[in-house]
C-alpha positions as CSV (number, residue, x, y, z in Angstrom):
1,X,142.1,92.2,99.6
2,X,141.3,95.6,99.9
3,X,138.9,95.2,103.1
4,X,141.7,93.1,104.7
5,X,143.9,96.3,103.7
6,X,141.3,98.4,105.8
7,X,141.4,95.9,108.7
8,X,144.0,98.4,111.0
9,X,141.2,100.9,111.1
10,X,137.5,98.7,111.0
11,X,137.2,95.2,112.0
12,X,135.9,92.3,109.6
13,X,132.0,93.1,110.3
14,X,132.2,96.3,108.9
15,X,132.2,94.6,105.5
16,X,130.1,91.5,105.8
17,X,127.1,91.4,103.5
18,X,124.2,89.5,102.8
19,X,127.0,87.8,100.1
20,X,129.9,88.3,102.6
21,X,130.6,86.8,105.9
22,X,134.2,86.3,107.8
23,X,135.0,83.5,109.9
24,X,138.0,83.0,112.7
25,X,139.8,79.6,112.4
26,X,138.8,77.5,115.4
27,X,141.3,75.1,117.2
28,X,139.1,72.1,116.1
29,X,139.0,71.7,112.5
30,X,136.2,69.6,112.3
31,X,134.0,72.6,113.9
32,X,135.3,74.8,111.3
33,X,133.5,72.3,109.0
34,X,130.4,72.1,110.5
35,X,130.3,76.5,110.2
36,X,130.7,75.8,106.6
37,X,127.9,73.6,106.0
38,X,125.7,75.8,108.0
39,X,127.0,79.0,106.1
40,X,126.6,77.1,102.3
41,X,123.1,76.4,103.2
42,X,122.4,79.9,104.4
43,X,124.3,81.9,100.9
44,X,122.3,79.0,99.0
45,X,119.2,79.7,100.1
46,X,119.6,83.6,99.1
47,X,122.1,85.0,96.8
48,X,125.0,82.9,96.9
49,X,128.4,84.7,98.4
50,X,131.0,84.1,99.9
51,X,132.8,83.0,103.3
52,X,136.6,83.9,104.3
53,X,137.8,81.7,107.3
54,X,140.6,82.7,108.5
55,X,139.9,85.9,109.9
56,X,138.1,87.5,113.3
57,X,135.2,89.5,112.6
58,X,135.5,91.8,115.6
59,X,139.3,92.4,115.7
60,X,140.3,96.1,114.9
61,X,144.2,95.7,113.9
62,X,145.4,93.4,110.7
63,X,147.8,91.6,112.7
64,X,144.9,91.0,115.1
65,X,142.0,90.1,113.0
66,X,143.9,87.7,110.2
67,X,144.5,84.3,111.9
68,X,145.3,82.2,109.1
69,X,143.7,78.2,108.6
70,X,146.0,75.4,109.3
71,X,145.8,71.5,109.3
72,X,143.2,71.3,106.6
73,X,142.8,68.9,104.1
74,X,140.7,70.8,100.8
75,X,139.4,67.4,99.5
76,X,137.8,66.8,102.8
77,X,135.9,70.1,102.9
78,X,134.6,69.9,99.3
79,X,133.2,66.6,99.8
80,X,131.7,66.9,103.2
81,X,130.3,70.2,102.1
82,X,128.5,68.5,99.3
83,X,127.7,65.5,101.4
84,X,126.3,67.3,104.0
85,X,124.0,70.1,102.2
86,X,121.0,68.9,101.2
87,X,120.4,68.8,98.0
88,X,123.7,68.5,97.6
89,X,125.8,71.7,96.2
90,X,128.7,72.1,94.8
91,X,131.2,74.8,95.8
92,X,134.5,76.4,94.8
93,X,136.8,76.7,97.6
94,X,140.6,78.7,97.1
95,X,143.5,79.2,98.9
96,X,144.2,83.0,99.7
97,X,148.0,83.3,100.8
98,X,148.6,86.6,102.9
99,X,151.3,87.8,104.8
100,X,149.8,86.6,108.1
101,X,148.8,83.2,107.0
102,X,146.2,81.3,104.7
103,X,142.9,82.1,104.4
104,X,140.3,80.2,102.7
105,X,137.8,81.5,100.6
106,X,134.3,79.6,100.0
107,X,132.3,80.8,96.9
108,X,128.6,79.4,97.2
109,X,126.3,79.7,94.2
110,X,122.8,80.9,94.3
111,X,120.6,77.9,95.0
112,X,117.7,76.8,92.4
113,X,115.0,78.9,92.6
114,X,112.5,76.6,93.7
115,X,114.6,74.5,96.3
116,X,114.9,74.9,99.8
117,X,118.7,73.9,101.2
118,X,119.1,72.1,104.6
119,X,122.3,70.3,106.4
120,X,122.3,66.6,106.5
121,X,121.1,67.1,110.1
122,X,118.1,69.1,109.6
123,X,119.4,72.6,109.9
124,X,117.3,75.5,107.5
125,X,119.3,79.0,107.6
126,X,119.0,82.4,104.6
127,X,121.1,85.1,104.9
128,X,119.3,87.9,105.6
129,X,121.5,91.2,105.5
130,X,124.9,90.4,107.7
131,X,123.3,87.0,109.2
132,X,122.3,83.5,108.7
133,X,118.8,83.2,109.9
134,X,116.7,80.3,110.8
135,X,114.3,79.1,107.7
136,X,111.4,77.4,108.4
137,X,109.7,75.7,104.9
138,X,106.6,78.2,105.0
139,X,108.8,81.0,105.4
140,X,111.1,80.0,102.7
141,X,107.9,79.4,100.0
142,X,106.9,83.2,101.5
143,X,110.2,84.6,100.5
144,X,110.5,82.7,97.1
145,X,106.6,83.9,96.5
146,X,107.4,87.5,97.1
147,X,110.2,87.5,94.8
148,X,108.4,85.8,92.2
149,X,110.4,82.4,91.9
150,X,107.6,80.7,93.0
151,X,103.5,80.8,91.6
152,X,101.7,81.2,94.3
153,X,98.7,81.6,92.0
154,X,99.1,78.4,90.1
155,X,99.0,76.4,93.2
156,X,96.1,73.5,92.9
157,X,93.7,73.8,96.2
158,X,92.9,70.0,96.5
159,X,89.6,70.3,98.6
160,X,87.8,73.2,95.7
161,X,86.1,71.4,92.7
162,X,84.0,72.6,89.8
163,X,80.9,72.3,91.5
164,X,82.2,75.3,94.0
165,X,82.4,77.7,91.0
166,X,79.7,80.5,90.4
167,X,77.9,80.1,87.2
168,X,77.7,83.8,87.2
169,X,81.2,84.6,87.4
170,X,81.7,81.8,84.5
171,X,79.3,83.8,82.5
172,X,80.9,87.1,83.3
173,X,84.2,85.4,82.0
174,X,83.1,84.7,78.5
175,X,81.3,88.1,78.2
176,X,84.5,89.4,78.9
177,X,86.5,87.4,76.7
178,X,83.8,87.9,73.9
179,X,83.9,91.4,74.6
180,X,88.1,92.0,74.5
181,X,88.8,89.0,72.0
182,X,85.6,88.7,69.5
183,X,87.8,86.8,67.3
184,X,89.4,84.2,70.0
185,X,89.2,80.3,68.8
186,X,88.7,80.0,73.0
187,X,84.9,81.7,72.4
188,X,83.7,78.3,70.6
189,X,84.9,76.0,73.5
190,X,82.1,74.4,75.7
191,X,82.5,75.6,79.1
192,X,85.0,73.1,80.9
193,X,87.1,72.8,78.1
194,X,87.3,77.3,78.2
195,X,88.4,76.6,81.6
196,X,90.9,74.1,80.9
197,X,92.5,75.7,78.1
198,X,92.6,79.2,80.7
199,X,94.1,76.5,83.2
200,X,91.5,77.6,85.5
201,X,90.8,74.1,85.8
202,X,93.8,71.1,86.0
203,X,91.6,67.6,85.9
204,X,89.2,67.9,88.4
205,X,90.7,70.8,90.3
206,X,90.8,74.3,90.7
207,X,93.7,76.6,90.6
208,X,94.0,79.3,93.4
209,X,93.9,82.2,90.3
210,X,90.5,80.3,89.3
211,X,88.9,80.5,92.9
212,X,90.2,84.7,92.4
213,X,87.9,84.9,88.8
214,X,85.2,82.5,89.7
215,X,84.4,82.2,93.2
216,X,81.5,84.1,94.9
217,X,82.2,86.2,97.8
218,X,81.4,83.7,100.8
219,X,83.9,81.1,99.0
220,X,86.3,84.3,98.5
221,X,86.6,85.2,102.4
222,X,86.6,81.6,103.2
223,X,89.1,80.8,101.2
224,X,91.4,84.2,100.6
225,X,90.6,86.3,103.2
226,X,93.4,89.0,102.5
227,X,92.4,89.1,98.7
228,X,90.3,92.4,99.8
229,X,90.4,96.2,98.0
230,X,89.3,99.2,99.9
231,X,88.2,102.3,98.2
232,X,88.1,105.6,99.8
233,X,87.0,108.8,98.7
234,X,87.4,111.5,100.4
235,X,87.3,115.4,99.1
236,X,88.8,116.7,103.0
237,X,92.0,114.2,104.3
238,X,90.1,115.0,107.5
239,X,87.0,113.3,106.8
240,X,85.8,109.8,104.2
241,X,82.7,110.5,102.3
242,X,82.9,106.6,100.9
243,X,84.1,103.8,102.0
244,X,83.7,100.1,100.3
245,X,85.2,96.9,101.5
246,X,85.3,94.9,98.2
247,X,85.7,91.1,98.3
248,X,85.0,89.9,94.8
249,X,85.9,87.9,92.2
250,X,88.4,89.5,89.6
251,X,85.9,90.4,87.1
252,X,82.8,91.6,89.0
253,X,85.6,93.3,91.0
254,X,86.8,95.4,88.4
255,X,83.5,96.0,87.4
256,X,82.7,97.4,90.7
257,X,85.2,100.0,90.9
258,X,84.8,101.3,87.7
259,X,81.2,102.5,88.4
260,X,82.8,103.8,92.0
261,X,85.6,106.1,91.0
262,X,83.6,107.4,87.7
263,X,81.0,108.6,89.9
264,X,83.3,110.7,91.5
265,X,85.3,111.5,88.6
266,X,84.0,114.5,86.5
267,X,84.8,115.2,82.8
268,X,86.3,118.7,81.1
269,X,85.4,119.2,77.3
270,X,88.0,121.2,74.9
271,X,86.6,122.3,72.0
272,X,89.3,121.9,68.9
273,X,87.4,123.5,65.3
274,X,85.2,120.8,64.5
275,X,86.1,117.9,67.6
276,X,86.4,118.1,71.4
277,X,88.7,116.1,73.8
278,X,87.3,115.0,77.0
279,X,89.4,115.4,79.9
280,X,88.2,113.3,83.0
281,X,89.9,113.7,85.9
282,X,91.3,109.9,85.9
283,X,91.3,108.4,82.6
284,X,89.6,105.2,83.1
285,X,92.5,103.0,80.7
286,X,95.2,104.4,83.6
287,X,93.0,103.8,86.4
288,X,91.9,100.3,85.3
289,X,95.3,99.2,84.2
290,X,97.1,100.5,87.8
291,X,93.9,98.6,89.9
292,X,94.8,95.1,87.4
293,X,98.5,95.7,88.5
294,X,97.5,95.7,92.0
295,X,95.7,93.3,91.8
296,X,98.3,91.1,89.5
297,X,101.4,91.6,91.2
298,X,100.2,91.7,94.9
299,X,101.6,89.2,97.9
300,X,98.8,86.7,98.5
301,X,100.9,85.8,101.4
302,X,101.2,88.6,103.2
303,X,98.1,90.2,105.3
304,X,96.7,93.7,104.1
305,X,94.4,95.2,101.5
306,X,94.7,96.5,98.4
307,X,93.8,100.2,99.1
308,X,92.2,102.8,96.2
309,X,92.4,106.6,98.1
310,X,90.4,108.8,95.6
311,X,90.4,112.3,96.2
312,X,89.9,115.2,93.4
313,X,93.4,116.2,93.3
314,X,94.9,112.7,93.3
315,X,94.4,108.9,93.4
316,X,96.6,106.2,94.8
317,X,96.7,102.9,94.4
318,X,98.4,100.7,96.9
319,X,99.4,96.8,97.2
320,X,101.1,94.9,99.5
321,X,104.4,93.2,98.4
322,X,107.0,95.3,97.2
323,X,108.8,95.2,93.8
324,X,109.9,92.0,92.3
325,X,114.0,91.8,93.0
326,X,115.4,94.2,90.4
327,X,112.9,96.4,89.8
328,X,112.6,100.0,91.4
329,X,110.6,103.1,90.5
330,X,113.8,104.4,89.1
331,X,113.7,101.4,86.3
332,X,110.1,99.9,86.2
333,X,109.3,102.3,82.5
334,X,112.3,99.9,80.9
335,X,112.8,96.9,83.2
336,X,111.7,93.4,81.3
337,X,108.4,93.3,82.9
338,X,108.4,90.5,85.9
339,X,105.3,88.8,87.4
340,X,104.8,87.5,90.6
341,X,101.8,85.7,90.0
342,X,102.4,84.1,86.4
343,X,99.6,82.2,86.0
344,X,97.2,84.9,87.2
345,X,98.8,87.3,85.1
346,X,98.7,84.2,81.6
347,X,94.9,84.3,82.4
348,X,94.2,87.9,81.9
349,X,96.1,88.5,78.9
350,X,94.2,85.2,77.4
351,X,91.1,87.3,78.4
352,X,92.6,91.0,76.5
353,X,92.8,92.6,80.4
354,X,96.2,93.0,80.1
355,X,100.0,93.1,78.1
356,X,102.4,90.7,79.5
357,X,105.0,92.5,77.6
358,X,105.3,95.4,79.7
359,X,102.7,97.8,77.6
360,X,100.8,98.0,81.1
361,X,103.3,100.6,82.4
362,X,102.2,102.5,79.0
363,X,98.6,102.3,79.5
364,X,99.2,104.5,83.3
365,X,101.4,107.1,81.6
366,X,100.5,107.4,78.4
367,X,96.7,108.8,78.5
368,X,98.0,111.0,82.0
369,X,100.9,112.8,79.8
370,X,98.4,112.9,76.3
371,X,96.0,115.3,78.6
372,X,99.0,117.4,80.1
373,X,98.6,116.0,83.4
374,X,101.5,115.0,85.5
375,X,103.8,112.3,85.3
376,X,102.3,108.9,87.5
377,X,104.5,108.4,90.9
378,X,105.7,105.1,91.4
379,X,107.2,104.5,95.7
380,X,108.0,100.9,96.9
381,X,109.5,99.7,100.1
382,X,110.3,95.8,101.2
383,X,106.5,95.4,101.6
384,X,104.3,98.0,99.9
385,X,103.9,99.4,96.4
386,X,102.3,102.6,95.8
387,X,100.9,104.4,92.5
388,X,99.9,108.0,92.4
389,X,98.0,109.7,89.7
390,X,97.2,113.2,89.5
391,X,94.1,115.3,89.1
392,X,95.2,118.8,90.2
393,X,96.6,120.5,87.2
394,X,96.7,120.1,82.9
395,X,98.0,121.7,80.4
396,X,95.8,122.8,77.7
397,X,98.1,123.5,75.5
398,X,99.7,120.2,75.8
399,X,96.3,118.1,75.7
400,X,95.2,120.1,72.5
401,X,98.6,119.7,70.7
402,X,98.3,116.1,71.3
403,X,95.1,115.8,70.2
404,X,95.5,117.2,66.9
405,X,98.8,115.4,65.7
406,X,97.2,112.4,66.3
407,X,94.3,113.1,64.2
408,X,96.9,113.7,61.9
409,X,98.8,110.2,62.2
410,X,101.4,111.2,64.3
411,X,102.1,108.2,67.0
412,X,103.3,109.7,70.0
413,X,105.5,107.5,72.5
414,X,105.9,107.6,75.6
415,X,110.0,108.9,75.1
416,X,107.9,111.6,73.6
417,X,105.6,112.5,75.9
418,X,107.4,112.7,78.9
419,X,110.2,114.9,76.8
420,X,107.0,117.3,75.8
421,X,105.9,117.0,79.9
422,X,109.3,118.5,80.8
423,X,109.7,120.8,78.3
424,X,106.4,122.6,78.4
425,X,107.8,124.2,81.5
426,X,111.5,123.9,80.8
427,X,113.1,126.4,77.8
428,X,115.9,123.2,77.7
429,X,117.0,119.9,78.6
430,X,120.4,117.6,78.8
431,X,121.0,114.5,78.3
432,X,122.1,113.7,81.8
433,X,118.2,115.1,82.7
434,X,116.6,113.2,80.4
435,X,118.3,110.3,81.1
436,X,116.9,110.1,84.8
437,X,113.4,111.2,83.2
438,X,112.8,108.7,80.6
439,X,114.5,106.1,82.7
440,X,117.4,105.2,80.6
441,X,121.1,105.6,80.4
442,X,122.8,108.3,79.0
443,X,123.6,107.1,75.4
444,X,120.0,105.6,75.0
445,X,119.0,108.8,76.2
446,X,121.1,110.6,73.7
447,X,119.9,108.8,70.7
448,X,116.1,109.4,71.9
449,X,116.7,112.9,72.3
450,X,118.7,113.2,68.9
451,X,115.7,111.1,67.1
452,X,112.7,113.2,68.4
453,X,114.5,116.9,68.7
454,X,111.4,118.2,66.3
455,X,109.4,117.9,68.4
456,X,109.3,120.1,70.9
457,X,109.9,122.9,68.1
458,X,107.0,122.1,66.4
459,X,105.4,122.2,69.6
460,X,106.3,126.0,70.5
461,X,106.2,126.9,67.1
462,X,102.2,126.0,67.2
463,X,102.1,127.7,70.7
464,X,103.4,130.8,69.0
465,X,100.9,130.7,66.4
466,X,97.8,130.2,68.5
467,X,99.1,133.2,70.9
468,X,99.6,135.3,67.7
């Protein structure tokens, strides 16, 4: 009501939306119909939303734009709009009455996740933005794939069997697996039945996140030719002094770039009384954990490279695909965590790789922050993610402090350590601050900062005592 209030000044398209769309009343009803179906499909295969016939979406003047819908009959257009949408949906249509006329108003739900809508006549539409766009089947599995509906990952590929696996990268999975879970019941399981109860293997076949762990590299490029990562390190932005094209399974993978980026990645001692802290440039537990998420929540469908740019001030990390739908740098420290590849991600948790319930994001910030370094960066667009950690400064102070409360028991979160971050060059902070800092709204904020208010007191108080 109020955009049909605004309609003197701005015609109908103005407002449409990827959940809005306005429709004029056509002379033949049966016309009007067919718009419907097409339109139901299109809000089905996306977000759901809703249609308003009855009005001109290029009219500037109320009078104008609002035609009004005439000679209708309601029953009809519910049952030939479930008749005629394949799989059939059910939608709620109501009666708007306006000065000018009736309008009709055509809520769509969101479609299953899983299911691609059509008309009865073979018509595939999504609503992308302000308009209904063809769909074709591959592109609707790429869209559902990149926002994590479906597993792209747990797909079976039919012509792969068990005599296509490497023996080494089989051995290289129990060694890790014995390695990260000494006491797993899986370490006593013959070899098949290991990869079975991984769900590596499904009867005689192989899943795609199987080929990923225990492929070789000729099967690997064959097979996945975008599952690539490219390291760079460079000390001038100018010039690369190394360059590797990786195409390995997971494990040897991983493997692989550890031994790259610690030759490049130098250590700093602080001596504490009777201990030391060693501060590498990249901790290896944030540098690991952001290559695994990389690797984890990455786009198999879409072409590109996971790319590692190492330089001695920072290092980024790089995936295409962006963010699964509801997760943004501003949220992904508290969203519920979300994977896009579920059965990849089920596999390396089996294996102790990784969390599933969202400690991951605490494995990148939390040994950064311990050694006073700055906070990880997180950017995202439609199709890239990017991860920054940072070389080029820490604090002593804050490493050393750190340091000695946990030897004494203390447990520091990461609430905590990104209030100490900010505070170690800030005399103060609000709520409202902290609130965008930690990632949390204002009352959780509050209660955070109301909880762990010590802390930073104790932390100049030490501060002044080490100066005096």
């Amino acid at each position: 009501m109020r955009f049909l209030d605004r309609l003197d000044n701005e015609p109908a398209n103005v407002f449409e939306s990827d959940v809005l769309e306005f429709k004029p009343w056509l002379s033949d009803v049966k016309d009007n119909l067919v718009d419907a179906v097409e339109l139901v499909v299109s809000f089905a295969n996306a977000n759901g939303g809703v249609i308003v016939f009855g009005v001109k979406d290029g009219v500037i003047g109320r009078k104008n734009a609002i035609t009004g819908c005439e000679k209708y009959d309601l029953d009809v257009w519910r049952r030939g709009i479930y008749q005629d949408v394949r799989p059939n949906v059910t939608v709620d249509i109501e009666e708007l009455q306006v000065p000018e006329g009736t309008l009709l108003l055509v809520r769509v739900p969101k479609g299953l996740g899983d299911v691609v809508y059509g008309t009865s006549g073979g018509v595939y539409k999504i609503r992308i933005g302000k308009n209904s766009m063809p769909l074709s089947p591959d592109k609707f599995q790429s869209i559902k794939v990149a926002e994590g509906v479906i597993d792209w990952s747990a797909e079976i590929v039919e012509e792969m069997t068990l005599e296509d696996l490497s023996p080494i990268e089989i051995a290289r999975l129990k060694n890790t697996l014995k390695a990260r879970k000494p006491s797993s019941d899986l370490l006593g399981l013959s070899d098949i039945d290991l990869l079975k109860a991984l769900g590596i293997v499904r009867g005689d076949r192989i899943t795609r996140a199987g080929i990923l762990f225990l492929c070789d590299e000729s099967s690997l490029r064959e097979r996945f030719p975008q599952h690539e990562v490219i390291y760079l390190y460079q000390t001038r932005e100018t010039e690369i002094e190394m360059r590797a094209n990786l195409k390995l399974a997971f494990l040897g993978l991983l493997e692989r770039l550890a031994d790259l980026i610690n030759s490049h990645n130098p250590i700093r001692t602080i001596k504490i009384g009777l201990f030391h802290i060693d501060i590498p440039s990249y901790p290896e537990e944030a540098f690991r954990e952001a290559i695994l998420n990389a690797l984890c929540h990455r786009n198999y469908l879409e072409e590109g490279s996971i790319y590692i740019r190492h330089t001695p001030r920072e290092m980024v990390v790089s995936n295409p695909g962006g963010f699964i739908s509801g997760i943004t740098p501003d949220n992904i420290l508290v969203h519920e965590p979300k994977q896009r590849n579920r059965h990849l991600a089920e596999i390396l948790e089996k294996i102790g790789l990784v969390e599933r319930a969202g400690i991951g994001r605490r494995r990148i910030f939390v040994p950064m922050l311990s050694l006073g370094k700055r906070a990880p960066y997180y950017e995202a667009d439609e199709h890239t993610v990017k991860l920054t950690l940072y070389n080029g400064f820490f604090d002593e102070r804050m490493a050393t402090f750190v340091a000695k409360k946990q030897r004494e028991g203390f447990e520091f979160s990461l609430d905590h350590l990104l209030l100490l971050s900010y505070m170690r060059e800030h005399p103060e902070i609000d709520v409202a601050t902290f609130s965008k800092i930690c990632q949390r709204p204002e009352g959780g904020a509050r209660d955070i900062l109301e909880r762990v208010s010590l802390l930073p007191i104790i932390y100049w108080k030490e501060e002044e005592k080490r100066k005096e």
